[in-house]
C-alpha positions in Angstrom: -9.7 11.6 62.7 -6.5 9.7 62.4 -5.1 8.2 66.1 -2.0 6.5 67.1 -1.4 4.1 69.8 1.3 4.3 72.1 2.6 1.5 74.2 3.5 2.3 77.7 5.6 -0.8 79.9 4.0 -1.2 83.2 5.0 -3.6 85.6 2.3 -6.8 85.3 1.5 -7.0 89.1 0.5 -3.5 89.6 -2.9 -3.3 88.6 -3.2 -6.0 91.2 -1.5 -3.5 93.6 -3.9 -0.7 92.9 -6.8 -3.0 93.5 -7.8 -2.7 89.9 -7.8 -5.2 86.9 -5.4 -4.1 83.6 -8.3 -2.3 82.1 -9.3 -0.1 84.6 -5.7 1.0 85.1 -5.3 1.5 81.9 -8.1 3.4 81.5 -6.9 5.6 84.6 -4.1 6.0 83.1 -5.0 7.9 80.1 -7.7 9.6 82.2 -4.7 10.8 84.6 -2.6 11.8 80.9 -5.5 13.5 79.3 -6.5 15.5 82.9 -2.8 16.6 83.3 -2.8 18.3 79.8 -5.9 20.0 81.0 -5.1 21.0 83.6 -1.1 22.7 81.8 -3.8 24.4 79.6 -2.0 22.6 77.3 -5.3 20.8 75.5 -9.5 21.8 75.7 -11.7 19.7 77.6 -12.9 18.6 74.6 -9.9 17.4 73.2 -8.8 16.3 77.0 -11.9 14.2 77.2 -11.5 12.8 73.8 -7.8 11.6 74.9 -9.0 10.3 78.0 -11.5 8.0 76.0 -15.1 9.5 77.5 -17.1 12.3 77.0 -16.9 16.0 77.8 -19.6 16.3 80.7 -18.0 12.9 82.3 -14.5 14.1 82.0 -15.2 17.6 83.6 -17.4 15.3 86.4 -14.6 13.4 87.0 -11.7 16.1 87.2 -12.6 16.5 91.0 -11.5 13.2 91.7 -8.0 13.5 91.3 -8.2 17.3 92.6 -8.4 19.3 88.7 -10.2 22.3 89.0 -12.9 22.7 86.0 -12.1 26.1 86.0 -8.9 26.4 83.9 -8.3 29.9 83.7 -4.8 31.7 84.0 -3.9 34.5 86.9 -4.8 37.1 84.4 -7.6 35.6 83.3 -9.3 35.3 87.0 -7.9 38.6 88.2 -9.9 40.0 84.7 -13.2 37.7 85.5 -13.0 39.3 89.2 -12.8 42.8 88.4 -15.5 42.5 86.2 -17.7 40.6 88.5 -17.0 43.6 90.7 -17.6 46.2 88.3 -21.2 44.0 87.3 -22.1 44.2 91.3 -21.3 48.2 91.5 -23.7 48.9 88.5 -26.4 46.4 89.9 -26.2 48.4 93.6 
């Protein structure tokens, strides 16, 4: 797969400010990019956690962190899971 890099001005001290080094706020960074995306529905978590530079099973693990649900489903979506979850619970009564 071909990638591109993008450059993104920071100011030098603020790693320092977060209490991490360069890397690790970097590395938050495109965590934090690659979550948001996720999370607009706008990417998979595939694709999300191949952004963010780690694997799937660590980037949904690490979504709870920065409060991302997992779960990325639309209102219809959940309202259609839940009346089928309903309908599953009549037929098992």
């Amino acid at each position: 797969m071909n990638t591109r890099v993008m450059k993104i001005p920071y100011p030098e001290d603020l790693p320092a400010i977060m209490g991490k080094t360069p890397e690790q706020f970097e590395q938050e960074l495109r965590f934090l990019v690659a979550a948001k995306f996720y999370e607009m529905g706008r990417v998979s978590s595939g694709r999300a956690a191949e952004l963010a530079g780690i694997n799937r099973v660590e980037f949904l693990n690490n979504l709870s962190q920065y409060r991302v649900s997992v779960f990325n489903y639309s209102l219809d979506e959940l309202e259609r899971e839940i009346r089928e979850a309903k309908n599953r619970a009549k037929e098992a009564a």
